[in-house]
Backbone as JSON Lines, residues from 0, in Angstrom:
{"i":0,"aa":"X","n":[62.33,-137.43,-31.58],"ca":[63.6,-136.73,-31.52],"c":[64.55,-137.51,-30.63]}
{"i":1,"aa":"X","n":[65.44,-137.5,-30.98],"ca":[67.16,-138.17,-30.34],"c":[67.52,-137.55,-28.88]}
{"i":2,"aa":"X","n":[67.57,-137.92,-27.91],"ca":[68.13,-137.25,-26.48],"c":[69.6,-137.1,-26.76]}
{"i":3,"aa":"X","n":[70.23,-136.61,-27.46],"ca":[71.44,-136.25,-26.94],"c":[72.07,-135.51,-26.18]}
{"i":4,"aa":"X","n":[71.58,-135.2,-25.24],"ca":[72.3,-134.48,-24.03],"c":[72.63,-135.07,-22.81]}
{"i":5,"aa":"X","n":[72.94,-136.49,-23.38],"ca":[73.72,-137.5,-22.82],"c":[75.51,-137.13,-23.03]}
{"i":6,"aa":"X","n":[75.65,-136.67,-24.36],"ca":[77.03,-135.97,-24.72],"c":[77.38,-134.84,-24.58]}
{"i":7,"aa":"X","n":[78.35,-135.3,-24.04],"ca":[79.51,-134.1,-23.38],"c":[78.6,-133.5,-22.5]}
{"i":8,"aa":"X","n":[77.67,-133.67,-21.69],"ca":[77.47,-133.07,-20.53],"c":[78.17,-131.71,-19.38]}
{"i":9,"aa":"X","n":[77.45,-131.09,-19.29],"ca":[78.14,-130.19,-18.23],"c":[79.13,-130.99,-17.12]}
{"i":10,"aa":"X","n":[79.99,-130.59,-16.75],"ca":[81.33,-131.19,-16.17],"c":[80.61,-131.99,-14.98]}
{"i":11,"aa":"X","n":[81.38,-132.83,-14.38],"ca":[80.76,-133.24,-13.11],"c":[80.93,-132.58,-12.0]}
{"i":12,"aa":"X","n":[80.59,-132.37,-10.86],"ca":[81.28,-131.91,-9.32],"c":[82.7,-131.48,-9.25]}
{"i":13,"aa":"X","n":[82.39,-130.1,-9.09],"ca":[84.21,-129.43,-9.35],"c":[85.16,-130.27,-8.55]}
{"i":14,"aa":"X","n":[84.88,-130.65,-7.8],"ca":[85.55,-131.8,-6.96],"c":[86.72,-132.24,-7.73]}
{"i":15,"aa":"X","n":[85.86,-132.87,-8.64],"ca":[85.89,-133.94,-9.86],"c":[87.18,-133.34,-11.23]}
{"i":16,"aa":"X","n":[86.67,-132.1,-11.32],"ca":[87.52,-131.33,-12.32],"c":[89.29,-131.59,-12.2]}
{"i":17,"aa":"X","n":[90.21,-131.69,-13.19],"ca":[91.46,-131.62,-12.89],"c":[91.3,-130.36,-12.93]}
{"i":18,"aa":"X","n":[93.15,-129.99,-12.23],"ca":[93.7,-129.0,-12.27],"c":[93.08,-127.77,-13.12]}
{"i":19,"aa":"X","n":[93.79,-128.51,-14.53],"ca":[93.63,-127.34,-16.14],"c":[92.47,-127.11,-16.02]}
{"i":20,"aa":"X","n":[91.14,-127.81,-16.03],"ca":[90.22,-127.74,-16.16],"c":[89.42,-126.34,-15.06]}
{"i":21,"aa":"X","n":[89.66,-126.41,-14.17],"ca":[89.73,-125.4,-12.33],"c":[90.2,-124.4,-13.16]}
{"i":22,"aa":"X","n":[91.08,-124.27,-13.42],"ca":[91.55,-122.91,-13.67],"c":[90.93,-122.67,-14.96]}
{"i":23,"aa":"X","n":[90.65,-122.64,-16.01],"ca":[89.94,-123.06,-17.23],"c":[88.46,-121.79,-16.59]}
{"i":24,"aa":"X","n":[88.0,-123.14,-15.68],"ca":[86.76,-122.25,-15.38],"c":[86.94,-120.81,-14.7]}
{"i":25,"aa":"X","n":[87.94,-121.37,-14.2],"ca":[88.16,-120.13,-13.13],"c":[88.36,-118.74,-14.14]}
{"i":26,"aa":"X","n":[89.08,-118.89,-15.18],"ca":[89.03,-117.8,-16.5],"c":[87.94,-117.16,-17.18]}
{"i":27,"aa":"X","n":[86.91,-118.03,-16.91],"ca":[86.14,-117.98,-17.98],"c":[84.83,-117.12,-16.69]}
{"i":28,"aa":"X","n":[84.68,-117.99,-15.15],"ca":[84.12,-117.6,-14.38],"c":[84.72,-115.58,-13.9]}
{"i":29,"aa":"X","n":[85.55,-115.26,-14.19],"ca":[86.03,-113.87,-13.7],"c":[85.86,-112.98,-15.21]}
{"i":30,"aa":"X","n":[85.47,-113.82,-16.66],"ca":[85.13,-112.41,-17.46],"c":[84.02,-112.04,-17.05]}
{"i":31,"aa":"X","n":[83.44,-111.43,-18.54],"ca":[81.85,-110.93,-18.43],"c":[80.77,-111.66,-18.59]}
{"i":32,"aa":"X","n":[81.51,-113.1,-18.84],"ca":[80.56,-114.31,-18.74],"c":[79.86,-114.86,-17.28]}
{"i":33,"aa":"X","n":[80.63,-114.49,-16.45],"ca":[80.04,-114.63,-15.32],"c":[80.49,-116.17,-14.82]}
{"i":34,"aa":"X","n":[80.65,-117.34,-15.66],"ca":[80.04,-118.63,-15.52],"c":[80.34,-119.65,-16.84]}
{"i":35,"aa":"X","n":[80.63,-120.81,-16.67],"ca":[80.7,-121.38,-17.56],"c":[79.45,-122.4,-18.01]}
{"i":36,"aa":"X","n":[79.11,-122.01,-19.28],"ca":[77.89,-122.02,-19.97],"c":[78.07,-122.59,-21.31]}
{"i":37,"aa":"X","n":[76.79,-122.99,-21.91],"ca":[76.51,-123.42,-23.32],"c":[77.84,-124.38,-23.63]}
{"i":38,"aa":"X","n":[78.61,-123.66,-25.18],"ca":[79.41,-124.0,-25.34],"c":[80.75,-124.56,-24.55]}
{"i":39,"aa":"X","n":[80.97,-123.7,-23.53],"ca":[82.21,-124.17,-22.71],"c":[81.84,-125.38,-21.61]}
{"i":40,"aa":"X","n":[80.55,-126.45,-21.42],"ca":[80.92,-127.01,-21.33],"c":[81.68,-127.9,-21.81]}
{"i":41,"aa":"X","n":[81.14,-128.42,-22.9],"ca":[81.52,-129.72,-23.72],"c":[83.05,-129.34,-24.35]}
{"i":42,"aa":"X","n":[83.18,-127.75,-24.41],"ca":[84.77,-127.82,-24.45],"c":[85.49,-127.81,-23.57]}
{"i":43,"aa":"X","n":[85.41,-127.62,-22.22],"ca":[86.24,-128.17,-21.08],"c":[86.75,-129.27,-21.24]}
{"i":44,"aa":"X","n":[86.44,-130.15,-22.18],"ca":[87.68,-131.3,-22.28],"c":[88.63,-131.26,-23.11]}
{"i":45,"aa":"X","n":[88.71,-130.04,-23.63],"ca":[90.45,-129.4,-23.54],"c":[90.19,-127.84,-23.19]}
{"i":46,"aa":"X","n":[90.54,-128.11,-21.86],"ca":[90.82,-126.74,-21.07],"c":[91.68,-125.44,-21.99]}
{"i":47,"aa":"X","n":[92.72,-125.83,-22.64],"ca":[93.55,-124.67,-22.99],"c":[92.91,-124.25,-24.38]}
{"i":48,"aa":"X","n":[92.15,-125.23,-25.15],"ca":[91.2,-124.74,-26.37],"c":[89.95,-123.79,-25.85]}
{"i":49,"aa":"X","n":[89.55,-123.96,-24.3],"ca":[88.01,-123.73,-24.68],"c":[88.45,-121.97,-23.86]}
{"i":50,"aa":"X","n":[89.93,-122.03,-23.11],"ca":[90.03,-120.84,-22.91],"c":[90.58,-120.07,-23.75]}
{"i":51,"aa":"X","n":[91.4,-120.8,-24.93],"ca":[91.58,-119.36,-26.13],"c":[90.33,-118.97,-26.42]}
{"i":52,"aa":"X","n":[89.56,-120.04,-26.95],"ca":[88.42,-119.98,-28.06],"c":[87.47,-118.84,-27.34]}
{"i":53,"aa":"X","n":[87.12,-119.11,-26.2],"ca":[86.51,-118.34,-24.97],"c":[86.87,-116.85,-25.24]}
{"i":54,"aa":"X","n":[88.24,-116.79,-25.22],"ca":[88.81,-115.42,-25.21],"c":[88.31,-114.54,-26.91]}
{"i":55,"aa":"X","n":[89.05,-115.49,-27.66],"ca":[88.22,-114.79,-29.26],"c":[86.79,-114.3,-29.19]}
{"i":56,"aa":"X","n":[86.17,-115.17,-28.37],"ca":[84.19,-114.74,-28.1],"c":[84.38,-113.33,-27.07]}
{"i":57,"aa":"X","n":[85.0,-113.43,-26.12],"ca":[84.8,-112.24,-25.13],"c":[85.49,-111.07,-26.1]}
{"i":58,"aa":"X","n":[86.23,-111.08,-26.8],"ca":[86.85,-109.78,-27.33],"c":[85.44,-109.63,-28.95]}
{"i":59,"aa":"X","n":[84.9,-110.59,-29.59],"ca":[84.41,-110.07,-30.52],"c":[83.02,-109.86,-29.57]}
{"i":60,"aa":"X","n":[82.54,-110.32,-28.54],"ca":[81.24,-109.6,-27.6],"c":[81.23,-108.83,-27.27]}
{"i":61,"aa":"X","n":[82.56,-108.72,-26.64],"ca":[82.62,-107.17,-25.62],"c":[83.48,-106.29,-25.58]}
{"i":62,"aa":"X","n":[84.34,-106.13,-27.04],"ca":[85.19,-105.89,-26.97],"c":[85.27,-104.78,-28.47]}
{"i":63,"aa":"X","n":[84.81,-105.77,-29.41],"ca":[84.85,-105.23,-30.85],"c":[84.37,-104.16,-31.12]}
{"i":64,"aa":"X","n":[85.0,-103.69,-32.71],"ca":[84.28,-102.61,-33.09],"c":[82.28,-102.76,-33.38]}
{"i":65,"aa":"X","n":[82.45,-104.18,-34.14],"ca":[81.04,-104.21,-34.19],"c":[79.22,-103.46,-33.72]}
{"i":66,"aa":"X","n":[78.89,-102.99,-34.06],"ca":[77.53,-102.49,-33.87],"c":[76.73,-103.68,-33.17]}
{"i":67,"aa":"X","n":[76.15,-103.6,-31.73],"ca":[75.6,-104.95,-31.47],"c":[74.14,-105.12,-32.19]}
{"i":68,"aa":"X","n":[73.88,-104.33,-32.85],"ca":[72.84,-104.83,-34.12],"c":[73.21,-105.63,-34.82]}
{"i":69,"aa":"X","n":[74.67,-105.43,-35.45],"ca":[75.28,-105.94,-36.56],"c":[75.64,-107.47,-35.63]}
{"i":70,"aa":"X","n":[76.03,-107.71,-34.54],"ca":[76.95,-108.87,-34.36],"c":[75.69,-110.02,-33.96]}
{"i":71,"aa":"X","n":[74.81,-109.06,-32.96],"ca":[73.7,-110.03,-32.98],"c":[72.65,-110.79,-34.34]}
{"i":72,"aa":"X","n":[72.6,-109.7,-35.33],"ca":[71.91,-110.23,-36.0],"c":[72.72,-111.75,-37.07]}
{"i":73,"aa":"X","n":[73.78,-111.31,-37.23],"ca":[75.04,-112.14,-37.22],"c":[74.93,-113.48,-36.85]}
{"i":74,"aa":"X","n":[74.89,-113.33,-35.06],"ca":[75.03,-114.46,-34.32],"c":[73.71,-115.41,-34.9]}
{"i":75,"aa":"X","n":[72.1,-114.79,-34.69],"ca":[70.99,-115.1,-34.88],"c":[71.04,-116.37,-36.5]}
{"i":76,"aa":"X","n":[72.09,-115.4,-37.43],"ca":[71.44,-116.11,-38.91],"c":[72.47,-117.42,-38.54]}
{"i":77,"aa":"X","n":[74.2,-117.51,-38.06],"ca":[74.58,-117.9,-37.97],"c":[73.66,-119.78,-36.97]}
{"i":78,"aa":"X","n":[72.8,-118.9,-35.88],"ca":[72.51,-120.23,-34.97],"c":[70.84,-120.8,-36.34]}
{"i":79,"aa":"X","n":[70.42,-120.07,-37.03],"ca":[69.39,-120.46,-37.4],"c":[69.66,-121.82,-38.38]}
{"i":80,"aa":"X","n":[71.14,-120.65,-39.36],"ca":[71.94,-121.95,-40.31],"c":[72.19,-123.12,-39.47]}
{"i":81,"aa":"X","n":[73.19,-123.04,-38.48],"ca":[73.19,-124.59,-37.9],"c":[72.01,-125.34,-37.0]}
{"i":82,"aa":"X","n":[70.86,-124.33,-36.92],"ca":[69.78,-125.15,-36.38],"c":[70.23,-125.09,-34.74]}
{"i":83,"aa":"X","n":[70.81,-124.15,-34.01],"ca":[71.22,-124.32,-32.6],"c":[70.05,-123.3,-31.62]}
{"i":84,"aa":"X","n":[69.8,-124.4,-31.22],"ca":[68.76,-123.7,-30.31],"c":[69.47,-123.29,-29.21]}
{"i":85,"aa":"X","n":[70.49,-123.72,-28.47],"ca":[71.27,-122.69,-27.5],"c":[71.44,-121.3,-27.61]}
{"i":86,"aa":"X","n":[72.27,-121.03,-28.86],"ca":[73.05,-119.72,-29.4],"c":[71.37,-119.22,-29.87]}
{"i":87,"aa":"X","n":[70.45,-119.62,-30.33],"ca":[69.02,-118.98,-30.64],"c":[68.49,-118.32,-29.65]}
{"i":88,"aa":"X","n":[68.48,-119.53,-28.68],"ca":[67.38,-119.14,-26.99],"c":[68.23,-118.05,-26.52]}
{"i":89,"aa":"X","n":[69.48,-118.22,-26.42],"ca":[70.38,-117.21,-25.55],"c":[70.72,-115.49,-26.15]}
{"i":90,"aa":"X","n":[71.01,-115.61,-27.68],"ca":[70.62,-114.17,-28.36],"c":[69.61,-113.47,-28.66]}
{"i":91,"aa":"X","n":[68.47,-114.58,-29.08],"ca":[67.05,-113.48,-29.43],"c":[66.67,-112.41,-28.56]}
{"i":92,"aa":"X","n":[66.59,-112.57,-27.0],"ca":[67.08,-111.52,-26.19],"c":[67.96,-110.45,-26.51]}
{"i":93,"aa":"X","n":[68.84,-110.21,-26.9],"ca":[70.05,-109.63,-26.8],"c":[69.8,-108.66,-28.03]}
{"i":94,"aa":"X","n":[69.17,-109.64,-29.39],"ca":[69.53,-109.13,-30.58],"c":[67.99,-107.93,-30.51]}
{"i":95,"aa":"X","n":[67.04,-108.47,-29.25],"ca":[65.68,-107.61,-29.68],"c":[66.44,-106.17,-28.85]}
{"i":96,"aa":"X","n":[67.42,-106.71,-27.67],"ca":[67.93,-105.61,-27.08],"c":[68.88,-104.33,-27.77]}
{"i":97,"aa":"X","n":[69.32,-104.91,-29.1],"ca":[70.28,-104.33,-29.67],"c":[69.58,-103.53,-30.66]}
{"i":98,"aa":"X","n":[68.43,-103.54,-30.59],"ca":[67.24,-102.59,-31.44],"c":[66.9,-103.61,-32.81]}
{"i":99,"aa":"X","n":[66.81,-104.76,-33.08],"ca":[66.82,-105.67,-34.1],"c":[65.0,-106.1,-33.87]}
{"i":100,"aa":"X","n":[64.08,-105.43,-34.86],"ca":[62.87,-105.88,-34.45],"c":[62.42,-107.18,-34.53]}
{"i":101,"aa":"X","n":[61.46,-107.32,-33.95],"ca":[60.59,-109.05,-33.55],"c":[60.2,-109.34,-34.62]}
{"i":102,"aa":"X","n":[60.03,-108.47,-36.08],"ca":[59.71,-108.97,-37.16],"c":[61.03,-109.28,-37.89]}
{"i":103,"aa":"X","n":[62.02,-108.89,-37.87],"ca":[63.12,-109.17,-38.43],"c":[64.3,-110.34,-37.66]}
{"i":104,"aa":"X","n":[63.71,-110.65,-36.12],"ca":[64.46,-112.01,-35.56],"c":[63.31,-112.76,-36.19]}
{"i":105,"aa":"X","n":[61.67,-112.52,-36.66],"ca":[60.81,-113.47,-36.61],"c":[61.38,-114.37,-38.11]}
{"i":106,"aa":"X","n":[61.67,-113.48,-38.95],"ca":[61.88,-113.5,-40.03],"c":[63.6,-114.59,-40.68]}
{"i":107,"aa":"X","n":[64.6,-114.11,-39.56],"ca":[65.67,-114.84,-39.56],"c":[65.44,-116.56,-39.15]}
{"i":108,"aa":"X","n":[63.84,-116.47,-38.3],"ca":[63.76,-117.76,-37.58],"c":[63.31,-118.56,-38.76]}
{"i":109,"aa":"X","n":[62.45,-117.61,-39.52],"ca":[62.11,-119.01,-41.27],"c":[63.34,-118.81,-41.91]}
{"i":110,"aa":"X","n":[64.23,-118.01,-42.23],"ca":[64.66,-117.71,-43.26],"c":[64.46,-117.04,-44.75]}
{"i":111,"aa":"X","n":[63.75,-115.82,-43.77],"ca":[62.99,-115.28,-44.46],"c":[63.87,-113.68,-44.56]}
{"i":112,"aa":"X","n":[64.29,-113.36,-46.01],"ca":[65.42,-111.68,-45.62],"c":[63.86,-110.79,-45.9]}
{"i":113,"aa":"X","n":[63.72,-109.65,-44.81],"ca":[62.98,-108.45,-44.72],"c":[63.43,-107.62,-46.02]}
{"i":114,"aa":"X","n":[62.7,-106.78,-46.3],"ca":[62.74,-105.89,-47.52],"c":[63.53,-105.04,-46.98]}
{"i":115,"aa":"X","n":[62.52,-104.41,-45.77],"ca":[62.63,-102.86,-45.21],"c":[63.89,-103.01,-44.06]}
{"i":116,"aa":"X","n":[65.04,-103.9,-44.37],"ca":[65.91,-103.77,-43.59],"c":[66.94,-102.88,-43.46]}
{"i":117,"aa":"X","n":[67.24,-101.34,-42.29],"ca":[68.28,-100.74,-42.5],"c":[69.72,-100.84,-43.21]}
{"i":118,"aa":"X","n":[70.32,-99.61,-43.89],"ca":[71.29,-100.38,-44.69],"c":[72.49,-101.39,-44.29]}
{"i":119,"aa":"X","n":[72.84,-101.14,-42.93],"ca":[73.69,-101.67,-42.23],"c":[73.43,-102.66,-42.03]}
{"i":120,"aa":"X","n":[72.08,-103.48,-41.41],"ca":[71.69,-104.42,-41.2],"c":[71.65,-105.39,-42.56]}
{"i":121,"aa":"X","n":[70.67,-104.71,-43.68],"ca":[70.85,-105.5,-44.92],"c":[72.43,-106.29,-45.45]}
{"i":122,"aa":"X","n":[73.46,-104.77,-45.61],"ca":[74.61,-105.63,-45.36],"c":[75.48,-106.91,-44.89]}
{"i":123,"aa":"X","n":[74.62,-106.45,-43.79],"ca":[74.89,-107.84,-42.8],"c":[74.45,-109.25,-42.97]}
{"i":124,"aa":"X","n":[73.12,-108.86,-43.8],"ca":[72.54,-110.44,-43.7],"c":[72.98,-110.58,-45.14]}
{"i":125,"aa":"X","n":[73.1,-110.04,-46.18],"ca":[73.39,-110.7,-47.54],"c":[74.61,-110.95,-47.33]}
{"i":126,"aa":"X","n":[75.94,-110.82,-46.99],"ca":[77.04,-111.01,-46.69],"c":[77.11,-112.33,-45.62]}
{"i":127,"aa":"X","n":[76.31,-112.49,-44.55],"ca":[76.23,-113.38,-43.75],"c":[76.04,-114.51,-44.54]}
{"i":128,"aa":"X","n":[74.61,-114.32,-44.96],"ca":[74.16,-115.47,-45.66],"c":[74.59,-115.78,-46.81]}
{"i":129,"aa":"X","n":[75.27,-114.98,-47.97],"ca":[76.22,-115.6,-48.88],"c":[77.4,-116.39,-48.54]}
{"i":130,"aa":"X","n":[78.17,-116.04,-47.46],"ca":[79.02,-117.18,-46.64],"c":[78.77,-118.2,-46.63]}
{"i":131,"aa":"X","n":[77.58,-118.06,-46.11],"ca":[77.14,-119.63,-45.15],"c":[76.72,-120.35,-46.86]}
{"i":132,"aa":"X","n":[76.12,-119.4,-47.8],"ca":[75.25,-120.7,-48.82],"c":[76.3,-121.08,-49.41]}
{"i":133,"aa":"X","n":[77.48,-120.46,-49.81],"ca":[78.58,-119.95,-51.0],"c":[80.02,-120.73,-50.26]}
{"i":134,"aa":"X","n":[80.1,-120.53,-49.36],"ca":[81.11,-120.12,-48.4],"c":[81.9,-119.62,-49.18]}
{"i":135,"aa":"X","n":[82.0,-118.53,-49.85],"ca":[82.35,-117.23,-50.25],"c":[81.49,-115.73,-50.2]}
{"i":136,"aa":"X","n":[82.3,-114.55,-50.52],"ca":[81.5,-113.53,-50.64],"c":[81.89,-113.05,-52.42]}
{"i":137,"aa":"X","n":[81.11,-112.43,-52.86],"ca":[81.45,-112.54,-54.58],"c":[81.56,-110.73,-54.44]}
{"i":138,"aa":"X","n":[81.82,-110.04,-55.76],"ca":[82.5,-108.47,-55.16],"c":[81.53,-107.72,-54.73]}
{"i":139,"aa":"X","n":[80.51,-107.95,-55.57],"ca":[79.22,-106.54,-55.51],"c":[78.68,-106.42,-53.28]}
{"i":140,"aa":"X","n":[78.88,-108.27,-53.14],"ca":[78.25,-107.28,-51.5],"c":[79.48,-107.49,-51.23]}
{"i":141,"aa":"X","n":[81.1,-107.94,-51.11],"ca":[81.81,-107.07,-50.52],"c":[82.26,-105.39,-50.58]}
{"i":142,"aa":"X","n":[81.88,-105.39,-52.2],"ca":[81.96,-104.21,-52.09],"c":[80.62,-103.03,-51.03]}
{"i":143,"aa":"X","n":[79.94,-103.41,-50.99],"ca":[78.43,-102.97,-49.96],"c":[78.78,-103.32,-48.59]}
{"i":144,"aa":"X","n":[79.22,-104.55,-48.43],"ca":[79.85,-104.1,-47.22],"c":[81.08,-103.49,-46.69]}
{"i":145,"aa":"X","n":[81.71,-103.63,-47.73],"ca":[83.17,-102.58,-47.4],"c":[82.95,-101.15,-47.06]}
{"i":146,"aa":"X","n":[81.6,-100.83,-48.01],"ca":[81.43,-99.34,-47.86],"c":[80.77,-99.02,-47.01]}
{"i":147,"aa":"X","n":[79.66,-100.23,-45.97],"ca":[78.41,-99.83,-45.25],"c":[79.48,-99.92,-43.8]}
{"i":148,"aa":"X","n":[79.88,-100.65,-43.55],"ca":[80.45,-100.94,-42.39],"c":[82.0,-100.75,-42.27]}
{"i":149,"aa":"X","n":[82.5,-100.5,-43.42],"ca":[84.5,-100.57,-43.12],"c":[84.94,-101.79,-42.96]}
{"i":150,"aa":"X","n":[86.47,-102.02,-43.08],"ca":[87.4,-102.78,-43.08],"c":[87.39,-103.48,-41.62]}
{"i":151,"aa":"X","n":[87.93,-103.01,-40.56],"ca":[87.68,-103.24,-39.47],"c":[86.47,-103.98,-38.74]}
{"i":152,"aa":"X","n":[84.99,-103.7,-39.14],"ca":[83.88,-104.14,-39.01],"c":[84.12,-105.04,-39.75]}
{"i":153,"aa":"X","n":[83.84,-105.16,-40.87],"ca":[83.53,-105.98,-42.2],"c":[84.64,-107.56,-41.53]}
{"i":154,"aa":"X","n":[86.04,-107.66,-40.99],"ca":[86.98,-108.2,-41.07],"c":[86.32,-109.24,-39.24]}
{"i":155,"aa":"X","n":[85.37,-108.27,-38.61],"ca":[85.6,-108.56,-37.32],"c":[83.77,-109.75,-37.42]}
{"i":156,"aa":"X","n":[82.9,-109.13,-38.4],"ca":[81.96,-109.97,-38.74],"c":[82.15,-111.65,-39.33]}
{"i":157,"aa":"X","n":[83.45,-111.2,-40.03],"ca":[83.21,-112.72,-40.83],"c":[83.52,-113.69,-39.53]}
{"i":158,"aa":"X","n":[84.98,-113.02,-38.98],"ca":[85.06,-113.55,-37.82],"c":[83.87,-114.38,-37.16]}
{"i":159,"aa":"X","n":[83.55,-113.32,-36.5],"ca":[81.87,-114.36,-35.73],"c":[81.46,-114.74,-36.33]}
{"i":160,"aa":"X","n":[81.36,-114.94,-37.35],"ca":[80.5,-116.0,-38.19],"c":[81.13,-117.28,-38.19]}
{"i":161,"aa":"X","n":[82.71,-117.2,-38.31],"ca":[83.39,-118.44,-38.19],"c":[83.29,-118.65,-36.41]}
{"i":162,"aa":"X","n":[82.89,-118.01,-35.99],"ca":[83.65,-118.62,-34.38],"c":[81.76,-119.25,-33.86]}
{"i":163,"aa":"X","n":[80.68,-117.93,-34.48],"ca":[79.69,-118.82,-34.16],"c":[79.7,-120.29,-34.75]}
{"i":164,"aa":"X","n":[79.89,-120.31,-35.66],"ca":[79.6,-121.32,-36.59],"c":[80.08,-122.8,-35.93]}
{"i":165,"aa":"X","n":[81.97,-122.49,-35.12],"ca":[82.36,-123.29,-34.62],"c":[81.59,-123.34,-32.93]}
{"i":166,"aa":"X","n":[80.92,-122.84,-32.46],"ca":[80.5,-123.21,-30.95],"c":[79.05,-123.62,-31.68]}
{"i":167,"aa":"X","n":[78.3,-123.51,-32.75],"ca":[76.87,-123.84,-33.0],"c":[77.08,-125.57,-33.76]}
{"i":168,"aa":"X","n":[78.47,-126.07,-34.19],"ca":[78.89,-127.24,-34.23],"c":[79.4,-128.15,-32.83]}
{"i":169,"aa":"X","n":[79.63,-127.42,-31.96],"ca":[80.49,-128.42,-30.77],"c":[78.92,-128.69,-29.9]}
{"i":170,"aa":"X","n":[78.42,-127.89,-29.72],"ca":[76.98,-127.6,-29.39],"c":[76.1,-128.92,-30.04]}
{"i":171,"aa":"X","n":[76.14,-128.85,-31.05],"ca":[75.09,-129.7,-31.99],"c":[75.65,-131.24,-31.49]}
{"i":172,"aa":"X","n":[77.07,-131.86,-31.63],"ca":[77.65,-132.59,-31.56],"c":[77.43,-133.53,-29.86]}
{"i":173,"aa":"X","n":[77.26,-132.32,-29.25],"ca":[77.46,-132.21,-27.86],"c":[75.8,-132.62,-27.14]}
{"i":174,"aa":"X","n":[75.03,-132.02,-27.88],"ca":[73.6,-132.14,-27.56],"c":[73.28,-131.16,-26.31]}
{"i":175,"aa":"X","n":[73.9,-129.9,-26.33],"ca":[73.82,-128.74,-25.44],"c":[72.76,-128.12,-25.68]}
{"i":176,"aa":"X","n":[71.55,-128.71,-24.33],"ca":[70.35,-127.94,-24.83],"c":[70.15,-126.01,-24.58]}
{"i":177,"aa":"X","n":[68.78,-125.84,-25.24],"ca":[68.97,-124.66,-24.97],"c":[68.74,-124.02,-23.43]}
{"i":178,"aa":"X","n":[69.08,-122.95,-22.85],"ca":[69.06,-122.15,-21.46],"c":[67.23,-122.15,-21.71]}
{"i":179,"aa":"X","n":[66.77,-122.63,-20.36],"ca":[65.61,-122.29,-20.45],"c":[65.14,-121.12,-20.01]}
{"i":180,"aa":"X","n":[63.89,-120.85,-20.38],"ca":[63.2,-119.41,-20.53],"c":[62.89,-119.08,-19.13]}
{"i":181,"aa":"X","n":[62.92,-117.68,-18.82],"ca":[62.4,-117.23,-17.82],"c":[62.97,-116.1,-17.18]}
């Protein structure tokens, strides 16, 4: 395997940081992130991108209508498609927390869709995963998801799918390993 986590590295010694960059963190350090992590390093080298982009993630995390069943399991198919072990290591937690069972993250980890998946959840992953194979949705599951989840949901999912999709690329590019366990 390739070491790339030679690229884009976590920033050097705040010392070191310009200005934009200081305050950048300083935004990102006072949400509910706590800290600047994963993705926002390697985008700190444009400060005013990685604090919009930042901001779109804190409002569809902590903010949205979303079901955190629905957004995690979301996030999960989203990091499996691009192969990101960051966004993997850092949600499987979250998504077992959001009531999403160990057979159904086990299952997202082959790419494997569960039978016995609630209807909401099912929604979620045939819609997810027609995106990602299609990059379209065709009517029959928008119509299933229009009706399982609403307009509002339905509008705030595809979303994360595009915004995971874009931090599980800067990530990959970047060679941002995953948070280790413990």
């Amino acid at each position: 395997m390739i070491d790339r986590s030679h690229r884009l590295p976590p920033p050097p010694r705040e010392e070191e940081l310009t200005p934009e960059q200081r305050r950048a963190v300083e935004v990102i350090a006072s949400g509910p992130r706590g800290a600047l992590i994963g993705p926002f390093a390697p985008l700190l080298r444009s400060p005013e991108l990685m604090t919009r982009l930042q901001k779109v993630g804190e409002f569809l995390r902590f903010e949205s209508t979303l079901p955190p069943a629905v957004l995690e399991l979301a996030i999960l198919l989203v990091a499996r498609r691009w192969n990101q072990g960051f966004e993997w290591a850092f949600h499987r937690p979250l998504a077992l927390r959001a009531g999403i069972t160990a057979d159904v993250v086990d299952a997202v980890a082959v790419g494997r869709r569960p039978d016995d998946l609630p209807a909401r959840l099912a929604v979620t992953w045939d819609l997810v995963d027609e995106l990602q194979r299609t990059g379209e949705v065709g009517d029959a599951t928008y119509e299933r998801a229009h009706g399982e989840l609403g307009e509002t949901v339905l509008v705030e999912l595809v979303t994360t799918v595009g915004y995971y999709t874009t931090l599980a690329m800067i990530m990959n590019v970047a060679g941002t390993p995953a948070p280790e366990e413990g």
